[in-house]
Backbone and ligand atoms as CSV (ligand in chain L), in Angstrom:
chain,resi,resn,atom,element,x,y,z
A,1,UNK,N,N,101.380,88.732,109.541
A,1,UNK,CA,C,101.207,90.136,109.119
A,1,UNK,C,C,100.895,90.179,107.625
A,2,UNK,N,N,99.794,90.520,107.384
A,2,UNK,CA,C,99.405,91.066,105.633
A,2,UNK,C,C,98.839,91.601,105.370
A,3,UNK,N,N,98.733,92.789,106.469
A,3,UNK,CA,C,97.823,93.845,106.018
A,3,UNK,C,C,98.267,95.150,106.663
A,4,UNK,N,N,98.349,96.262,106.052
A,4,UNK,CA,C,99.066,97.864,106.680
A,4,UNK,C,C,98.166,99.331,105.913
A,5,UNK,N,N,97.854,99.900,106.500
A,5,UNK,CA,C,97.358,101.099,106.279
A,5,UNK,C,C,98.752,102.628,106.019
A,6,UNK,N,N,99.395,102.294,104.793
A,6,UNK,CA,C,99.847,103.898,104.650
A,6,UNK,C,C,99.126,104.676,104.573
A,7,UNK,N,N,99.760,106.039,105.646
A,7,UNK,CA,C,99.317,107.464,105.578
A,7,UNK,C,C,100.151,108.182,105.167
A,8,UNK,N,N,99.204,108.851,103.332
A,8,UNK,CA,C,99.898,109.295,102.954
A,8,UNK,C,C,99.519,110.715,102.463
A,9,UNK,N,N,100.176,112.080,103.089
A,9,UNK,CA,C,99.929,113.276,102.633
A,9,UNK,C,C,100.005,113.674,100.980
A,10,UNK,N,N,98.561,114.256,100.953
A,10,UNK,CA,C,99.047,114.552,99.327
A,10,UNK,C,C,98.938,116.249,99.280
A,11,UNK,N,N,99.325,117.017,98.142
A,11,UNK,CA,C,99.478,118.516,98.448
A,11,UNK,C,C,99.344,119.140,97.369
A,12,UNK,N,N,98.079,118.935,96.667
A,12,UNK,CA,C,97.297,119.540,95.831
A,12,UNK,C,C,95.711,118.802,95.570
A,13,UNK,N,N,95.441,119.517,94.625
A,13,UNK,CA,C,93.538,119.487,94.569
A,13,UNK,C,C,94.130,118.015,93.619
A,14,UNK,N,N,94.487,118.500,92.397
A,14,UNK,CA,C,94.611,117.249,91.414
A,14,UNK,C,C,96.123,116.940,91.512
A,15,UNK,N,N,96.735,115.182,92.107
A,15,UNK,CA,C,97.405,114.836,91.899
A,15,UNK,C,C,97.771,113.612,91.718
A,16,UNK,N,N,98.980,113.014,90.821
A,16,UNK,CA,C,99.286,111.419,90.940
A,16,UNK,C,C,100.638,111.458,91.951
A,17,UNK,N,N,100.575,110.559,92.840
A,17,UNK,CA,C,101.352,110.419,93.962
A,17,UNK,C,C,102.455,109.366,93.305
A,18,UNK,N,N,103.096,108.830,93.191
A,18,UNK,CA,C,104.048,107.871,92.776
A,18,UNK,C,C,104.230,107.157,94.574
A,19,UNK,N,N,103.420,105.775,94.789
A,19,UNK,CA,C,103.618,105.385,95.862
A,19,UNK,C,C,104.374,103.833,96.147
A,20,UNK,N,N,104.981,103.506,94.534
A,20,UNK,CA,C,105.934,102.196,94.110
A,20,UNK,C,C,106.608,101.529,95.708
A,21,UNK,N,N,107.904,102.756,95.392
A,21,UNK,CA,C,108.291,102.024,96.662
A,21,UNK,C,C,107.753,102.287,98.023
A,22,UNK,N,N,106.849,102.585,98.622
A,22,UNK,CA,C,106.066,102.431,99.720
A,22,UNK,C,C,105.677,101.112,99.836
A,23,UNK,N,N,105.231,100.873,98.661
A,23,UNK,CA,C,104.403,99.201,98.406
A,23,UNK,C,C,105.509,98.227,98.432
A,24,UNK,N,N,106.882,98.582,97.877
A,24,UNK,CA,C,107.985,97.679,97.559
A,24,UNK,C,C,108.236,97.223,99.136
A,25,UNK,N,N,108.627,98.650,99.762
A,25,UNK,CA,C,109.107,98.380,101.370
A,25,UNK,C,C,107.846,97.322,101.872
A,26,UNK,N,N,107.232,97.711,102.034
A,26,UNK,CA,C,105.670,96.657,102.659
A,26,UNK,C,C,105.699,95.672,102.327
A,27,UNK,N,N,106.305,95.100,100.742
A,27,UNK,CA,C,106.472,93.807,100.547
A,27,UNK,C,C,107.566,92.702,100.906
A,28,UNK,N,N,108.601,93.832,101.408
A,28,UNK,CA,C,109.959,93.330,102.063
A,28,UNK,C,C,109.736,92.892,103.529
A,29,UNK,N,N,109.051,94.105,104.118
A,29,UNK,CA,C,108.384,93.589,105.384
A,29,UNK,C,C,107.864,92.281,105.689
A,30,UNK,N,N,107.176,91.820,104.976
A,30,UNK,CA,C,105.857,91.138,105.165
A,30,UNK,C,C,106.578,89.970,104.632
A,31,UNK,N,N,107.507,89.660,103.745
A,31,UNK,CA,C,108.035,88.745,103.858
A,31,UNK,C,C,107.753,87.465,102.618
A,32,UNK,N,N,106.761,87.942,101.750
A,32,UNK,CA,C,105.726,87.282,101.241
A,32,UNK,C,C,106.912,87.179,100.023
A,33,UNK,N,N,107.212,85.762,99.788
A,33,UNK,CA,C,107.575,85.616,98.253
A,33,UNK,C,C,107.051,85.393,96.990
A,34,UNK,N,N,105.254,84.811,96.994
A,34,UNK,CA,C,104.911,84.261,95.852
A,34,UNK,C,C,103.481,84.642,96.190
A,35,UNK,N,N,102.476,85.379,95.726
A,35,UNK,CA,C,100.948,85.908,96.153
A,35,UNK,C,C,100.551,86.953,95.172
A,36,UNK,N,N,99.837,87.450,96.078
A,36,UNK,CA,C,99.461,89.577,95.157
A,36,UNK,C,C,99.134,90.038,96.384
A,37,UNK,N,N,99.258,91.638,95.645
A,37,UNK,CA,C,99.377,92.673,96.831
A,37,UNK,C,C,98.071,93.295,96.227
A,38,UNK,N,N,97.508,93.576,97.370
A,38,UNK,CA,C,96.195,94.048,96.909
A,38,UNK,C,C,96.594,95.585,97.398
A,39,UNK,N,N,96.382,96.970,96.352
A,39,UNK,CA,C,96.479,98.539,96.949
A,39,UNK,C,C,95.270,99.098,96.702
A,40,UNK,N,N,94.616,99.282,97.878
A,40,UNK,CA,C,93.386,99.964,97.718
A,40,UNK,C,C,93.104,100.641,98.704
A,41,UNK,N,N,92.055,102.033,98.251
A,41,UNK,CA,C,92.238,103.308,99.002
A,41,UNK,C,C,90.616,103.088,99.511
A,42,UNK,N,N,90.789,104.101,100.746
A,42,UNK,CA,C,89.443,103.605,101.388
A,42,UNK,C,C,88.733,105.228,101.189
A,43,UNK,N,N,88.968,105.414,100.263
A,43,UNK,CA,C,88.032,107.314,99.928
A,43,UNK,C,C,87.566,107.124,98.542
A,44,UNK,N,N,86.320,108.158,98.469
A,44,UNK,CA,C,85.420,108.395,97.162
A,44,UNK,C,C,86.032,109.161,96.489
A,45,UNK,N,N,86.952,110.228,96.766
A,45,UNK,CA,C,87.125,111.024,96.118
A,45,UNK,C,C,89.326,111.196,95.407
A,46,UNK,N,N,89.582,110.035,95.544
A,46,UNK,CA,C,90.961,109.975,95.104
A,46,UNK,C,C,90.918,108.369,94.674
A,47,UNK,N,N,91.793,107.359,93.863
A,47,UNK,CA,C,92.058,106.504,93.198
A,47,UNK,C,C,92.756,105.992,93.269
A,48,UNK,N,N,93.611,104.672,92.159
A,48,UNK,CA,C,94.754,104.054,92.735
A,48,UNK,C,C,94.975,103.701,90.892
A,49,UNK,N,N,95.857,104.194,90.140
A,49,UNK,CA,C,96.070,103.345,88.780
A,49,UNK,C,C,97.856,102.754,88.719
A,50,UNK,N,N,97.658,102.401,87.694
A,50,UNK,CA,C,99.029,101.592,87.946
A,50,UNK,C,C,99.339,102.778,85.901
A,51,UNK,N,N,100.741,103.394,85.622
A,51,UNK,CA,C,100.938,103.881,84.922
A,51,UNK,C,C,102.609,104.163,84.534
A,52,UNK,N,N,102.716,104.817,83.440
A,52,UNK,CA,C,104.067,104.868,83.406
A,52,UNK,C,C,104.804,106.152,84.412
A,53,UNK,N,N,106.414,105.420,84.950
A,53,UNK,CA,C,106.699,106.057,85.954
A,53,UNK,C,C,108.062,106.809,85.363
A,54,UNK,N,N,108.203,106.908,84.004
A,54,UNK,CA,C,109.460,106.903,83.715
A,54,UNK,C,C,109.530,108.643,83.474
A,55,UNK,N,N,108.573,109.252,82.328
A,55,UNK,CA,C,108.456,110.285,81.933
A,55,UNK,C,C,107.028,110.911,83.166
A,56,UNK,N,N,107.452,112.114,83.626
A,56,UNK,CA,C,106.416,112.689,84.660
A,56,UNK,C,C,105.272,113.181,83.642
A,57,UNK,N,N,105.608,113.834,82.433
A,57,UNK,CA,C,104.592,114.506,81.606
A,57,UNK,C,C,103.223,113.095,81.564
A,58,UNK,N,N,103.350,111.914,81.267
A,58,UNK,CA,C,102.503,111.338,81.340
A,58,UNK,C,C,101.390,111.326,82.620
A,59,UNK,N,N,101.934,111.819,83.780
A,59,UNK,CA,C,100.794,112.054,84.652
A,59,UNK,C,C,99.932,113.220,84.834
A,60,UNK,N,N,101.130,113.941,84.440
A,60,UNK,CA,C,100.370,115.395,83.881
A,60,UNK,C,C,99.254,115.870,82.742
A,61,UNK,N,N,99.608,114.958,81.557
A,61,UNK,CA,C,98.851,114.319,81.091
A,61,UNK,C,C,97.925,114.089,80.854
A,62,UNK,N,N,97.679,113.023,81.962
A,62,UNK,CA,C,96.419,111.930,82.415
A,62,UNK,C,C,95.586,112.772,82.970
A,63,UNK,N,N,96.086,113.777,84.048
A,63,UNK,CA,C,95.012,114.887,84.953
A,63,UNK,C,C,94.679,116.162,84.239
A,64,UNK,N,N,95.506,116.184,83.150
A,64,UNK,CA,C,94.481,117.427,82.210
A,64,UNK,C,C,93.645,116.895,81.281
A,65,UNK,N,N,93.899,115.167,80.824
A,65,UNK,CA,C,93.112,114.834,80.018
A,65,UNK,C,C,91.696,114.477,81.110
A,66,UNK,N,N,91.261,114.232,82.011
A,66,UNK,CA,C,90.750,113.996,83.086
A,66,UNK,C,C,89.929,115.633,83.418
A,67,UNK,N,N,90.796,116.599,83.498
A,67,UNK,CA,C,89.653,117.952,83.575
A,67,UNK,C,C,89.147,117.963,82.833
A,68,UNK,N,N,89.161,117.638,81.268
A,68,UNK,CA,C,88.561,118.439,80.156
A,68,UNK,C,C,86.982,116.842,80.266
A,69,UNK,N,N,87.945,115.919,80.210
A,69,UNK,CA,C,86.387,115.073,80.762
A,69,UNK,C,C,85.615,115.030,81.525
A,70,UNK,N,N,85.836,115.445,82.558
A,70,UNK,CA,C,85.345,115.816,83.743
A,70,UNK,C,C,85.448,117.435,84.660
A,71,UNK,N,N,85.193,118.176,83.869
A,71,UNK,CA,C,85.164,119.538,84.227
A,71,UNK,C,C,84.289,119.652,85.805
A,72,UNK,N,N,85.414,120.505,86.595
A,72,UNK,CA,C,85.128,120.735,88.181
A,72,UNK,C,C,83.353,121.160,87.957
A,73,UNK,N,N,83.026,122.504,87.653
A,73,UNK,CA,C,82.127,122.817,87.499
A,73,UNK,C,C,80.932,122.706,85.944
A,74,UNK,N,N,79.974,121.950,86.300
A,74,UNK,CA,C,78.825,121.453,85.516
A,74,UNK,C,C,77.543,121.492,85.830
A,75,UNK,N,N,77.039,121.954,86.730
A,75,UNK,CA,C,75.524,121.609,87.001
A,75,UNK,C,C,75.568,120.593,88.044
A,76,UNK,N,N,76.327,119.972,88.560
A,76,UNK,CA,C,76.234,118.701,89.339
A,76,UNK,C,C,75.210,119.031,90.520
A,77,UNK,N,N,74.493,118.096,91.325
A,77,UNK,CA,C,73.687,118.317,92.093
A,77,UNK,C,C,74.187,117.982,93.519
A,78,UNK,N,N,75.305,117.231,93.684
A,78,UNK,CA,C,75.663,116.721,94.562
A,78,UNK,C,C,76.366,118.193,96.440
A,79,UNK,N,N,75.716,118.176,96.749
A,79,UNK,CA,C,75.962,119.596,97.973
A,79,UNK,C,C,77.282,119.890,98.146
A,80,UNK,N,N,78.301,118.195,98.140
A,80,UNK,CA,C,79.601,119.325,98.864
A,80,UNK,C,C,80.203,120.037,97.688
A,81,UNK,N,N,80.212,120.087,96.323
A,81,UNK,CA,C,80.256,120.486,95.339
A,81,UNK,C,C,81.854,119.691,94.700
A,82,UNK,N,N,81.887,118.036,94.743
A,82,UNK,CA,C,83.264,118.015,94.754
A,82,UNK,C,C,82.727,116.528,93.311
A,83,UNK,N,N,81.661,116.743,92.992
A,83,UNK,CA,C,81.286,115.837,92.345
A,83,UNK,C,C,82.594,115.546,90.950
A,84,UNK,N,N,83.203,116.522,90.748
A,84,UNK,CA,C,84.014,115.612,89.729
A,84,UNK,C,C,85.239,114.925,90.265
A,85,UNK,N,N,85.228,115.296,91.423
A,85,UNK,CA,C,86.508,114.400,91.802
A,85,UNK,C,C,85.953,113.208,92.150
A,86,UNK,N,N,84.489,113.012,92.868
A,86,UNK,CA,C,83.813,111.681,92.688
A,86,UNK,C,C,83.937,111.056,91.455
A,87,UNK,N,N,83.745,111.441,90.817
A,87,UNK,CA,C,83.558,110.804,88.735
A,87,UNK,C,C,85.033,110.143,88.557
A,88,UNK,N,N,86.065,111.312,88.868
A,88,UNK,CA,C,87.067,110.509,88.506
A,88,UNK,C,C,87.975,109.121,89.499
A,89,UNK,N,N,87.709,109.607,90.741
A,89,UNK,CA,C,88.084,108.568,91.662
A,89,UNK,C,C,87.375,107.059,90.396
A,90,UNK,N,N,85.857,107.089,90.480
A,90,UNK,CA,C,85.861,106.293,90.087
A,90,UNK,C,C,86.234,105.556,88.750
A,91,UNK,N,N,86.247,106.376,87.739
A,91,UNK,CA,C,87.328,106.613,86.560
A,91,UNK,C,C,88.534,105.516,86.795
A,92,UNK,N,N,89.055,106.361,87.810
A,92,UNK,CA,C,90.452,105.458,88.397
A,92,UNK,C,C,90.136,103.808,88.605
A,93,UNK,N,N,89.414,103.654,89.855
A,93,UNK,CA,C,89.362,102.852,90.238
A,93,UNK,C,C,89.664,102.945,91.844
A,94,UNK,N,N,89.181,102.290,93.037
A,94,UNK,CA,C,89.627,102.153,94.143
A,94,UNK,C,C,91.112,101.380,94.684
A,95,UNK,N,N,91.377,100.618,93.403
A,95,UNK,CA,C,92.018,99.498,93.797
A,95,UNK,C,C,93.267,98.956,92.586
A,96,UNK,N,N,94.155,98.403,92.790
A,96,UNK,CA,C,94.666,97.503,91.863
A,96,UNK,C,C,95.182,96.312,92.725
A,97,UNK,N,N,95.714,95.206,92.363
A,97,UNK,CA,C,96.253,94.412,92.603
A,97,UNK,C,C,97.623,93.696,91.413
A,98,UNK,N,N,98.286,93.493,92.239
A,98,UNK,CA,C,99.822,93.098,91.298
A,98,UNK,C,C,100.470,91.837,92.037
A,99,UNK,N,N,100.672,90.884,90.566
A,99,UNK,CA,C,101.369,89.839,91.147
A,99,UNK,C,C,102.407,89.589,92.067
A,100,UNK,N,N,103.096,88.936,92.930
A,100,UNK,CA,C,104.414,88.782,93.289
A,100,UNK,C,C,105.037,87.867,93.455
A,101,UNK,N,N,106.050,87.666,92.817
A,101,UNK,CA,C,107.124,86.386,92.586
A,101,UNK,C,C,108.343,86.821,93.206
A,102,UNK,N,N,108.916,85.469,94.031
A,102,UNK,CA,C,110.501,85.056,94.229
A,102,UNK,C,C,110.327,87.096,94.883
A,103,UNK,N,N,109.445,87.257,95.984
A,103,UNK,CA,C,109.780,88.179,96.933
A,103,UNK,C,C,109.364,89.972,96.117
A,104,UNK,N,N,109.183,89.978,94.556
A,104,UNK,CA,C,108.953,91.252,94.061
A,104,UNK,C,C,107.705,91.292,93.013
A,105,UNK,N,N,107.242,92.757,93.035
A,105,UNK,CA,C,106.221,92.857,92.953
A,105,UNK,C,C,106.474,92.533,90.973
A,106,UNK,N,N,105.595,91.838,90.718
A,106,UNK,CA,C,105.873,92.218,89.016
A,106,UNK,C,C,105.231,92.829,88.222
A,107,UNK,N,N,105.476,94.454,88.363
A,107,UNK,CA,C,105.513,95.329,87.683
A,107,UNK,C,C,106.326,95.358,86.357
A,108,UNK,N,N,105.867,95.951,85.680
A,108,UNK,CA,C,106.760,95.777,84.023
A,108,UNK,C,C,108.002,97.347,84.309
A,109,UNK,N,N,108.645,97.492,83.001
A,109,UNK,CA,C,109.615,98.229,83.636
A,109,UNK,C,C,109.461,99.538,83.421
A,110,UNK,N,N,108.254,99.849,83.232
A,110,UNK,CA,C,107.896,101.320,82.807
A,110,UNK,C,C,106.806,101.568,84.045
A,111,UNK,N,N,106.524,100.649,85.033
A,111,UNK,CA,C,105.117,100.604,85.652
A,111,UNK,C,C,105.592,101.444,87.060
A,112,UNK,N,N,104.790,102.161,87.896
A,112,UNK,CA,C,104.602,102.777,88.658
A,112,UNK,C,C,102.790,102.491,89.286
A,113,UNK,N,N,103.036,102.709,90.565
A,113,UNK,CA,C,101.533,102.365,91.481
A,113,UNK,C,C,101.710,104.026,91.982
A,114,UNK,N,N,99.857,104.237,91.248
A,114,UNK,CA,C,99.683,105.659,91.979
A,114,UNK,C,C,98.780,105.793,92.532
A,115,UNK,N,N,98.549,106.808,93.912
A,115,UNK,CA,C,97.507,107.386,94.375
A,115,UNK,C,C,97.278,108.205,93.863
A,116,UNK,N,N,96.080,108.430,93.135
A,116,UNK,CA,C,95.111,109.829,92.216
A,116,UNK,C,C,94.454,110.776,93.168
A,117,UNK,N,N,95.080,111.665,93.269
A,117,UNK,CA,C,94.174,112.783,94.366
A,117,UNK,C,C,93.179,113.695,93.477
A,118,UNK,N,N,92.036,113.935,93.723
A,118,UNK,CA,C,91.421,114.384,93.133
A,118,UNK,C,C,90.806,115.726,93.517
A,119,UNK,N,N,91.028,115.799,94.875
A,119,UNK,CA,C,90.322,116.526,95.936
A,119,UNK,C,C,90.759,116.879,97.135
A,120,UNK,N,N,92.254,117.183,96.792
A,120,UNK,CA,C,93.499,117.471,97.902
A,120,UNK,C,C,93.259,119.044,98.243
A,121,UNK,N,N,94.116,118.901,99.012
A,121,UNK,CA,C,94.947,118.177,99.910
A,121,UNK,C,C,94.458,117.451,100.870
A,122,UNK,N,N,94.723,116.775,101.162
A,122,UNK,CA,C,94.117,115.857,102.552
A,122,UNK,C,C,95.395,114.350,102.682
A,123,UNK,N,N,95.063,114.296,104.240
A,123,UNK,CA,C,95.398,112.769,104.422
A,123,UNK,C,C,94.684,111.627,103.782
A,124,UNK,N,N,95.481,111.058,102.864
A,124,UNK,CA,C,94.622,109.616,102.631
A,124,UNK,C,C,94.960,108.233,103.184
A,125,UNK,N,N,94.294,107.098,103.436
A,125,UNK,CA,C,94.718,106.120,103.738
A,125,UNK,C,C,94.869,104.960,102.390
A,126,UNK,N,N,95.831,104.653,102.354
A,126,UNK,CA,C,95.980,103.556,101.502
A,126,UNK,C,C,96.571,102.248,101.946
A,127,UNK,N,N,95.568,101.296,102.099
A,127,UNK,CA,C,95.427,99.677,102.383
A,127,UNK,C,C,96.227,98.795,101.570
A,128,UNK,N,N,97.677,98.198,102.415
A,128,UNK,CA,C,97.774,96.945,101.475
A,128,UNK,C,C,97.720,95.815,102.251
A,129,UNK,N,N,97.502,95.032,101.187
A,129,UNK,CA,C,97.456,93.380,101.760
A,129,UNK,C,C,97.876,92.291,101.109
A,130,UNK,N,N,98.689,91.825,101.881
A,130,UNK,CA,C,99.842,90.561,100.766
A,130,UNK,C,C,99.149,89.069,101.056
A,131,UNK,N,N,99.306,88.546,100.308
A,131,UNK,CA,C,99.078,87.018,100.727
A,131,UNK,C,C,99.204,85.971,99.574
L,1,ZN,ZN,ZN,81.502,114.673,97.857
């Protein structure tokens, strides 16, 4: 087993999900003591960053510093009209990957794994894979 699809509800247009221990449990599962966990989302329009989990204002933050760069409405040409949440997904990134030793993920102690919604609410799927 090293690979699982969380489904995970998100419940707004712009959000950071805090999905740490989802990934922690999956790594307990799976059994894996020494590898990386690969977290990556299979949508255009939401992300995956790794950030601080300690103070919430920092994600809050991140998604207003993120509108003013990427303002919803611009001229974009794209039909479903969701083009800045495209921009920033990719901004984000699809993906991270994090080491794991002696059974845990090594995250530093301020670190948190997030799903970036950009274009919620919706179900997203998020892919991990240990090995
Ligand atoms: Zn679109």
């Amino acid at each position: 087993m090293s690979m699982k699809t969380l489904k995970v509800r998100t419940n707004q247009r712009a959000e950071m999900l805090d999905i740490t221990d989802l990934v922690k449990e999956y790594l307990e599962e799976s059994g894996t003591q020494d590898g990386q966990m690969l977290v990556y989302v299979t949508h255009t329009t939401c992300g995956v960053t790794i950030n601080e989990n300690a103070d919430p204002d920092v994600c809050t933050d991140l998604l207003m510093a993120l509108d003013k760069l990427v303002p919803w409405e611009q001229g974009f040409r794209h039909g479903e009209g969701n083009s800045a949440a495209h921009l920033k997904a990719s901004l984000m990134g699809s993906s991270c990957t994090v080491p794991v030793q002696d059974g845990k993920l090594q995250l530093g102690i301020w670190q948190g794994i997030y799903l970036c919604e950009f274009d919620g609410p919706r179900n997203r799927n998020v892919l991990l894979d240990v090995r």
